[in-house]
C-alpha positions in Angstrom: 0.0 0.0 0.0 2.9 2.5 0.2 2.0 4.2 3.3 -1.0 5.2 2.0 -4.5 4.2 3.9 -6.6 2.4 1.1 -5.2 0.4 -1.9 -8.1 1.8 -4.1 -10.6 4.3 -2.8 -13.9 4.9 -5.1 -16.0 7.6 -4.8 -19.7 6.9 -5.4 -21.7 3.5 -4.7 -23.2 3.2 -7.8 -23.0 0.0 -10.1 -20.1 0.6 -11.9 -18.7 2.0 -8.2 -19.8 -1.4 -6.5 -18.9 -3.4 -9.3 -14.9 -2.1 -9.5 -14.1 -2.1 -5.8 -15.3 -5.1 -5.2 -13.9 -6.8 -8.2 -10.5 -4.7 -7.1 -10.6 -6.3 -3.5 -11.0 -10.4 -5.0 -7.6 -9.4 -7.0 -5.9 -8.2 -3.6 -4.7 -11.0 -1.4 -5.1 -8.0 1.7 -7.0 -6.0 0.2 -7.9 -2.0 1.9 -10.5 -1.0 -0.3 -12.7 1.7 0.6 -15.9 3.2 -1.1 -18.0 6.7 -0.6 -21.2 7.4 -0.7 -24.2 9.5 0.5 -26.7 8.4 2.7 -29.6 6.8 1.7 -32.7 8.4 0.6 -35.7 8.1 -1.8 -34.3 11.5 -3.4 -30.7 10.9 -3.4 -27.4 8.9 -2.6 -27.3 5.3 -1.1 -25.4 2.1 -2.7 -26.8 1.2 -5.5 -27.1 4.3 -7.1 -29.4 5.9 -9.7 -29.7 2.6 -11.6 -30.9 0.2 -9.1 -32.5 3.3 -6.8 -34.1 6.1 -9.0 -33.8 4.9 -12.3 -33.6 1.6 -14.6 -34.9 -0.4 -11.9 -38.0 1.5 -10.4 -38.9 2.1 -13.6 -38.8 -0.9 -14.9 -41.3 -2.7 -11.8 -43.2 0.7 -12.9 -43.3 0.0 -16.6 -44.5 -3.6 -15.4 -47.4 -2.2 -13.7 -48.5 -0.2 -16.2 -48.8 -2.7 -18.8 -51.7 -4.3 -16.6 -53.2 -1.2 -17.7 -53.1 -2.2 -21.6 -53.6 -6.0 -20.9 -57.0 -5.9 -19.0 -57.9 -4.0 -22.2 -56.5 -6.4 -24.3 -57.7 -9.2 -22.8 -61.4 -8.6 -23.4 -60.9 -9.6 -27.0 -59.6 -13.3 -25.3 -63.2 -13.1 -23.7 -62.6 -12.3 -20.4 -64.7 -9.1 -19.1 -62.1 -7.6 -16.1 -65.1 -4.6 -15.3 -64.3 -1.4 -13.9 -60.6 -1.4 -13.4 -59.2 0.8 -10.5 -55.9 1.6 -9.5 -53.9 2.9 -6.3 -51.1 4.5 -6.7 -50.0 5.0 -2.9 -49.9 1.1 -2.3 -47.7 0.8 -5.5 -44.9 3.4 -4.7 -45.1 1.9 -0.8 -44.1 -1.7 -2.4 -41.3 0.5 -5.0 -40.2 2.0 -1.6 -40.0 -0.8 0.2 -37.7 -2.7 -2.5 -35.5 0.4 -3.2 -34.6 -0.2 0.4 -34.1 -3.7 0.1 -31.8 -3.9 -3.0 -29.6 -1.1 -0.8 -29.5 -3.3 2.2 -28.1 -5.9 -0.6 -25.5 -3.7 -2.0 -24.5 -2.9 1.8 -23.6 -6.7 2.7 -21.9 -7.3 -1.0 -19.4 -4.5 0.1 -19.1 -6.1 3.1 -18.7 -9.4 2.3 -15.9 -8.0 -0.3 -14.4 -6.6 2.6 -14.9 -3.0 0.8 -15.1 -0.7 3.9 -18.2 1.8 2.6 -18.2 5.5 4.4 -21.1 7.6 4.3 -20.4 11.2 3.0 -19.5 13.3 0.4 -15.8 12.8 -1.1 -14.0 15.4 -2.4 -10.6 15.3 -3.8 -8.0 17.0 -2.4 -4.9 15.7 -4.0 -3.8 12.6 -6.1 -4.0 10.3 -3.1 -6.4 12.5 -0.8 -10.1 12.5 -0.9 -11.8 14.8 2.2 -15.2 13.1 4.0 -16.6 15.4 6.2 -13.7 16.4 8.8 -11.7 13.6 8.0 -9.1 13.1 5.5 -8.0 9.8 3.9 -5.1 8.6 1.5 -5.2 6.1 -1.4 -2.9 4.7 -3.8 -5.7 5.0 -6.5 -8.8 6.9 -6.4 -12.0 5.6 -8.6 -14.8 8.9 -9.6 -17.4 6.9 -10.3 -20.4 9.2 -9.1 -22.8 8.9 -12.6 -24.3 11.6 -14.0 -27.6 14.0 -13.1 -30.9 15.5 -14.9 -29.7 18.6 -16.9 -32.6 21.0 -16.6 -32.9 23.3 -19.1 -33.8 27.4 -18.9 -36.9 29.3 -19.6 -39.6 30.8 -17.8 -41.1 29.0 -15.4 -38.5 26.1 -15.3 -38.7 25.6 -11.5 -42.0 24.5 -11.6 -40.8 21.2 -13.5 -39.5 18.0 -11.7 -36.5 15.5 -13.0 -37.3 11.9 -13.4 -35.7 11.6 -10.1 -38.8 13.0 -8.5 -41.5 11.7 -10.8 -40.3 8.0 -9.6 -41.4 9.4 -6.1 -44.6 11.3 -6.9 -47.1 10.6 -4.1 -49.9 11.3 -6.3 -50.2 9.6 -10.1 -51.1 13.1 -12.2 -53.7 13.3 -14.2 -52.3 14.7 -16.8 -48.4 15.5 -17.7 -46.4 17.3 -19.7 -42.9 15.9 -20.9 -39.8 18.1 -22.0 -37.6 16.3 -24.2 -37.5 13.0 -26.4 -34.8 10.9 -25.2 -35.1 7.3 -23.9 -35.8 8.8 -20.3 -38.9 11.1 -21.8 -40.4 8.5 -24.0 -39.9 5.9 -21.6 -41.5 8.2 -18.8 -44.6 9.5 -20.8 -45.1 5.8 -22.1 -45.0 4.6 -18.1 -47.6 7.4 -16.9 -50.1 6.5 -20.2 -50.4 2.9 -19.0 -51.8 4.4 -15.6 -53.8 6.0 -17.8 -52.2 9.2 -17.5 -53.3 12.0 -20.0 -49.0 12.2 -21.3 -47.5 15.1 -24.0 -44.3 15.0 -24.8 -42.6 18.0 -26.5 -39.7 18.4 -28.3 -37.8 20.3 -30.9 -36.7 17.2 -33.6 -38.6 16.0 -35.9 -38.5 12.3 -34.6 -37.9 11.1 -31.0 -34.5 9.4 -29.6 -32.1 11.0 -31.6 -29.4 8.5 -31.9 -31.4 5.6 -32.4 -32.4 4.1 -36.2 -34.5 6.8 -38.1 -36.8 4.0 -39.1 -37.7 2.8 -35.5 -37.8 6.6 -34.3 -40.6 6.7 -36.4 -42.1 3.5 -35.9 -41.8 4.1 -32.1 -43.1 7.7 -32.2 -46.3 5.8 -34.4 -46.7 3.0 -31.3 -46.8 5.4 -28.3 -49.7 7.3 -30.4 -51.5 3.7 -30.7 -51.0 3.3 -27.0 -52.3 7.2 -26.1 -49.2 9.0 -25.9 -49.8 13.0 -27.7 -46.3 14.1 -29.2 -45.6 17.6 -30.2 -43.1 16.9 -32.7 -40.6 20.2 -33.7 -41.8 22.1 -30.3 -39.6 23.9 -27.9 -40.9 24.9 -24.2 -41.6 28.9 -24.0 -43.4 29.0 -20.5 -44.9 27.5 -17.6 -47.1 29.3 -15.4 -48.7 28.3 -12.1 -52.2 28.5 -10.9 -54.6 27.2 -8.3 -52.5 24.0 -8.3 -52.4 23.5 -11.7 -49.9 24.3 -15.1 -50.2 26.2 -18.0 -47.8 25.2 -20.4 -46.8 27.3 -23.3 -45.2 25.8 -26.3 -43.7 27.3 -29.9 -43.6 25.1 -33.1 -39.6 25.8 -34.0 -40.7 26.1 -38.0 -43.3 28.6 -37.8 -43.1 30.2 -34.5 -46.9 29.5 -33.8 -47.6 29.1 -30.1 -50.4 26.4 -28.5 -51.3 26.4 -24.2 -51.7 22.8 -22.9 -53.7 23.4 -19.5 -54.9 21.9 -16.5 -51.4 20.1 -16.3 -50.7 18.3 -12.9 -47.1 17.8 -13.4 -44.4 18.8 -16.1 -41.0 16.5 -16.5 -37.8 17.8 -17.5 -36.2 14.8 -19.3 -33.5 16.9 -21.4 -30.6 15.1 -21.0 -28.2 13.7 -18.2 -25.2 15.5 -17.5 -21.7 14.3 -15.7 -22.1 14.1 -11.7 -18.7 16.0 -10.7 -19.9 19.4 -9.0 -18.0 19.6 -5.7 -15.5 17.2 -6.5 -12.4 18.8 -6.6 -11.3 17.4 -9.9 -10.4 20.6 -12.0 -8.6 22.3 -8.8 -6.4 18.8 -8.8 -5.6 19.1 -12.4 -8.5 16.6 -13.7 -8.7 17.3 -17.6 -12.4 17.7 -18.5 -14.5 18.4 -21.1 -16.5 20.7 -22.6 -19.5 19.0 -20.9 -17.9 18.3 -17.4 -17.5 14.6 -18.3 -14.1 13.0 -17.2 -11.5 12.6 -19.8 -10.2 9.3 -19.9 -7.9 6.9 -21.7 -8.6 3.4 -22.6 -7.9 2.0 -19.3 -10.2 5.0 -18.0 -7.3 6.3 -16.4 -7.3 10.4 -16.6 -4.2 12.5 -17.0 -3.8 12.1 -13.6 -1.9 9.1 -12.7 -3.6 7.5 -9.5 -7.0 8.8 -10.5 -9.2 6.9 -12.7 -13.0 7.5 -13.6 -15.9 5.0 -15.0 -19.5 5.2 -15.9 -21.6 7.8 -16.7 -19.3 10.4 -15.4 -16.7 9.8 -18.2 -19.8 10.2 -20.6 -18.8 7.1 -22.9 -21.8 5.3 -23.3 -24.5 5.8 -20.5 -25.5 2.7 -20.1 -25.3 0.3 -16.4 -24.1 -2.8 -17.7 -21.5 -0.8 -19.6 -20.9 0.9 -16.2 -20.5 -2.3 -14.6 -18.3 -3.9 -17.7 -15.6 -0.7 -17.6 -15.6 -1.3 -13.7 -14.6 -5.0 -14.3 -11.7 -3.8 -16.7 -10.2 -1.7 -14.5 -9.8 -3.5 -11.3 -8.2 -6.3 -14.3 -5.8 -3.5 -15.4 -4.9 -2.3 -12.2 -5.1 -4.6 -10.1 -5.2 -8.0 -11.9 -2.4 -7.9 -13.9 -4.4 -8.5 -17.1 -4.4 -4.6 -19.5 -8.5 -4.9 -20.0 -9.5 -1.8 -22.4 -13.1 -1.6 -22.6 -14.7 -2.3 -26.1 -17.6 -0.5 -27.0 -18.8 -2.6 -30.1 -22.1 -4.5 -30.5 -23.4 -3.6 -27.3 -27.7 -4.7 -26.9 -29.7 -2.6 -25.1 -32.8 -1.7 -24.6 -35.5 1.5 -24.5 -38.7 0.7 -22.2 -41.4 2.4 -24.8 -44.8 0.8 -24.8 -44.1 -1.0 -27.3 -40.4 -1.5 -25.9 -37.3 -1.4 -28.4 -34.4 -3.4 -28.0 -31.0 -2.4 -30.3 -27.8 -3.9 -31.2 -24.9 -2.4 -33.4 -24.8 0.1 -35.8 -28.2 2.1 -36.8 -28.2 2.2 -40.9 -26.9 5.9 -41.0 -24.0 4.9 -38.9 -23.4 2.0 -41.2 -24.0 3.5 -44.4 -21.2 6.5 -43.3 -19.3 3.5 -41.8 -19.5 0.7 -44.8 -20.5 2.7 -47.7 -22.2 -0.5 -49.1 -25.3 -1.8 -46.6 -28.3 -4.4 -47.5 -31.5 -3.7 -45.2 -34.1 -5.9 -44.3 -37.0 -4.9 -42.5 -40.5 -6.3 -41.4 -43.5 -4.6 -39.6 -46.5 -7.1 -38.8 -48.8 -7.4 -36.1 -48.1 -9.8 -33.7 -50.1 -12.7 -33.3 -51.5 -11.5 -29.6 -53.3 -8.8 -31.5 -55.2 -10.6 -33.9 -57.3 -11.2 -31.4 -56.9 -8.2 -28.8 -58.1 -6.1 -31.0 -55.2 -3.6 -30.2 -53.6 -1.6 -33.3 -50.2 -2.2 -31.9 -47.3 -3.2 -34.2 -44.5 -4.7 -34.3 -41.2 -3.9 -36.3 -37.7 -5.8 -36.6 -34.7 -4.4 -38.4 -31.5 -5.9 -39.7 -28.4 -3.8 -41.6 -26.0 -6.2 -43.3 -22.2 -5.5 -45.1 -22.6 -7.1 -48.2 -19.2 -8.1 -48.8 -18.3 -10.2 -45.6 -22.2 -11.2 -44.9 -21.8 -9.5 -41.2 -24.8 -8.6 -39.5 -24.1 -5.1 -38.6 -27.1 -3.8 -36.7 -30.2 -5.6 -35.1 -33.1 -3.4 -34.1 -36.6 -4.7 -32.7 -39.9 -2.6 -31.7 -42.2 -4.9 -30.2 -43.4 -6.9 -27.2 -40.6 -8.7 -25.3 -37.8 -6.6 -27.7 -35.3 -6.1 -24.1 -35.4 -10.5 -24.1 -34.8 -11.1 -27.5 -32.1 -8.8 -27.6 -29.8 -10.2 -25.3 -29.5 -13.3 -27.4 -28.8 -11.5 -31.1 -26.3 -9.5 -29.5 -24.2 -12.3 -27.8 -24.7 -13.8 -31.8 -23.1 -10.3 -32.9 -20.2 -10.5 -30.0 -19.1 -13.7 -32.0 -19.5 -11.8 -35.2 -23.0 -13.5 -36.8 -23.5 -13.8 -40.7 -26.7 -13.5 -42.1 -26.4 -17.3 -43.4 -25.8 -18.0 -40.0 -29.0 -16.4 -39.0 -30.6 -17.6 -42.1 -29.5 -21.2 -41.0 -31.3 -21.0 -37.9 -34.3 -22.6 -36.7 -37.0 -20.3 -36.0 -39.0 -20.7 -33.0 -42.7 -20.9 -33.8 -45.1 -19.6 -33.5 -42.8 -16.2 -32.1 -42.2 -13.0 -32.9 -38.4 -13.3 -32.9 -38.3 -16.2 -35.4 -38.9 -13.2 -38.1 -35.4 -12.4 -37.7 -34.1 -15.9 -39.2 -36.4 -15.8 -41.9 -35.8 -12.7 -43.5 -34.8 -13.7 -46.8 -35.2 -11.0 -49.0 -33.2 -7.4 -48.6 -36.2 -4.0 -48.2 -33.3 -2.2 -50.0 -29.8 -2.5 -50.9 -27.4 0.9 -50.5 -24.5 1.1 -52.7 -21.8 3.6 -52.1 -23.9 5.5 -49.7 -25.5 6.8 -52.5 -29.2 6.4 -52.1 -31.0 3.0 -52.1 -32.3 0.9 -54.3 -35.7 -0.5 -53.1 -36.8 -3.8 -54.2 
């Protein structure tokens, strides 16, 4: 340890934060790892982090439960006659509550039983080897910043009238009617959630499409589901005001291509979902000599390790690729590198994930516009059907699966799916990317029937073939 108190001390107790220091301790054979973190509430800090706490996972048991909300519908045309359906929300957010606290009691004893000695406060660096909790100062031989990111909120009039999703996952009182600022996964995902409580949910935004980043074909097709499921989009829309009265929002909107203005009233809650931004206020990183970027994130180099040295940064504070397992997976390669004995540089290729919509989307690789700039030369196969649920649900719901292909190796280069159980089926195409899948491969495969995901090894036919990144020919 060279005189200093910890090995490895990491600051914030979030997945990727859990994840590297107790990797970091099984590599040690006496280990003195230590990890920082706030104390728990619904609001804020606590192990586990946004993920687990006030993010991927309450929203995910909240997505659950509004899905009820579309199956008691959809179940009628299966004959059954559910009646007057009624819903508490109090009961459901106790329950959320309740587990929120469990799952922190459960990242509590893996620390422990990692021998990771957790202290409750705020860390702030002081030096390379000194991070300040509290009164106390302690020394490591490495420090770890992995403390996430935060809800950007953006400024107009009005603004502090609007909640972060960090609030909305604690709302005592399911609103009537919302108003959602922004069209990321976080806003879609959000809006889609309330609807299924039946929810009256706008979202506004300035593109023309939501989820920027995504495939331009499913942000349309998504965008065309979450109207089929009772979602209102104001598409090319930028917030102008909101104004408060007897308990209730006016919201005041402008259309970005002809400056018209509309009012949506009687709103019970408005969400700011416009963007995440790098945790690292109070930190002491630029007064130590951290490099950072323009937007606050933590600049790192393939081993995550910034220009200074001992200190090292993962997750959503380096601004890589927000996502928890990749979190967790950069957390893993560092404790290899630097404590393992085995260089691990994270790889950022063919990663699956997964956007909770109603219907949900689940990606993989490269979107066709990245692979067109990428490969020049891209084949394309799509399908949108209904699934067979719906024949008899009576439910306008559709489904949509996506494949981009290089034509001169056969690689799959991209998988995208919009449709019912799209997060499962996933998981398994991208672990057939990560070992480099053809489409004869794919094509070669059994299909599972009857299923939804068997459409994707029976696409025989290209939609269109690109050639030169020069248009497409449609056939």
């Amino acid at each position: 340890m060279s005189g200093y108190m910890y090995d490895l001390l990491v600051i914030g107790g979030g997945s990727g934060g859990v994840r590297a220091s107790r990797w970091a301790a099984q590599q040690l054979s006496k280990p003195k790892v230590g990890l920082v973190e706030l104390p728990f509430t619904p609001e804020k800090g606590g192990l586990g982090g946004t993920c687990v706490l006030r993010g991927c996972v309450p929203k995910k048991l909240l997505w659950y439960g509004g899905h009820y909300g579309h199956d008691f519908h959809d179940s009628e045309g299966y004959g059954w006659r559910p009646g007057k359906i009624e819903h508490e929300w109090k009961p459901l957010m106790e329950k959320k509550r309740a587990e929120m606290s469990r799952l922190n009691g459960i990242y509590s004893n893996i620390l422990k039983n990692a021998n990771v000695e957790v202290m409750e406060g705020f860390g702030k660096v002081v030096d390379k080897h000194t991070v300040q909790i509290g009164d106390k100062k302690v020394t490591a031989g490495t420090i770890l910043i992995a403390t996430g990111a935060k809800p950007h909120m953006i400024d107009f009039p009005g603004k502090e009238y609007a909640i972060s999703s960090d609030e909305l996952l604690n709302i005592e009182e399911r609103p009537a009617k919302m108003v959602v600022f922004g069209a990321g996964y976080i806003a879609c995902e959000m809006a889609c959630i309330l609807a299924g409580y039946r929810t009256e949910a706008h979202v506004v935004y300035r593109a023309e499409h939501p989820l920027r980043g995504f495939d331009n074909d499913c942000r349309k097709f998504v965008a065309e589901q979450m109207e089929v499921n009772g979602v209102h989009l104001h598409p090319s829309r930028v917030p102008v005001s909101i104004e408060a009265k007897d308990k209730k929002y006016s919201v005041t909107i402008k259309s970005n291509k002809d400056g018209s203005t509309e009012v949506i009233t009687d709103v019970d809650v408005v969400l700011m979902a416009t963007g995440r931004a790098p945790n690292v206020d109070g930190l002491g990183l630029e007064q130590v000599g951290v490099e950072m970027s323009d937007d606050k994130s933590i600049k790192v180099n393939a081993i995550s390790q910034t220009n200074i040295d001992s200190i090292y940064a993962i997750g959503d504070v380096t601004n890589r690729m927000q996502l928890t397992p990749v979190a967790l997976y950069e957390g893993m390669c560092f404790a290899n590198t630097v404590y393992g004995g085995k260089r691990q540089e994270p790889k950022y290729e063919n990663v699956p994930s997964a956007v909770f919509t109603t219907p949900p989307m689940g990606v993989c690789g490269l979107t066709e516009e990245d692979a067109i700039a990428e490969y020049k030369d891209v084949d394309v196969y799509m399908s949108s059907f209904r699934t067979m649920v719906h024949t008899l649900s009576g439910s306008k719901e559709r489904s949509m699966m996506k494949m981009i292909v290089d034509p001169k190796t056969d690689k799959v280069l991209g998988i995208h799916i919009v449709g019912k159980d799209a997060s499962e089926v996933i998981q398994g195409f991208g672990a057939a990317m990560k070992c480099d899948a053809t489409k004869a491969q794919l094509d070669s495969t059994i299909g599972v029937h009857p299923s939804s995901a068997e459409e994707l090894v029976t696409m025989r036919s290209a939609t269109r073939r690109v050639r030169k990144g020069a248009g497409s020919a449609k056939l």
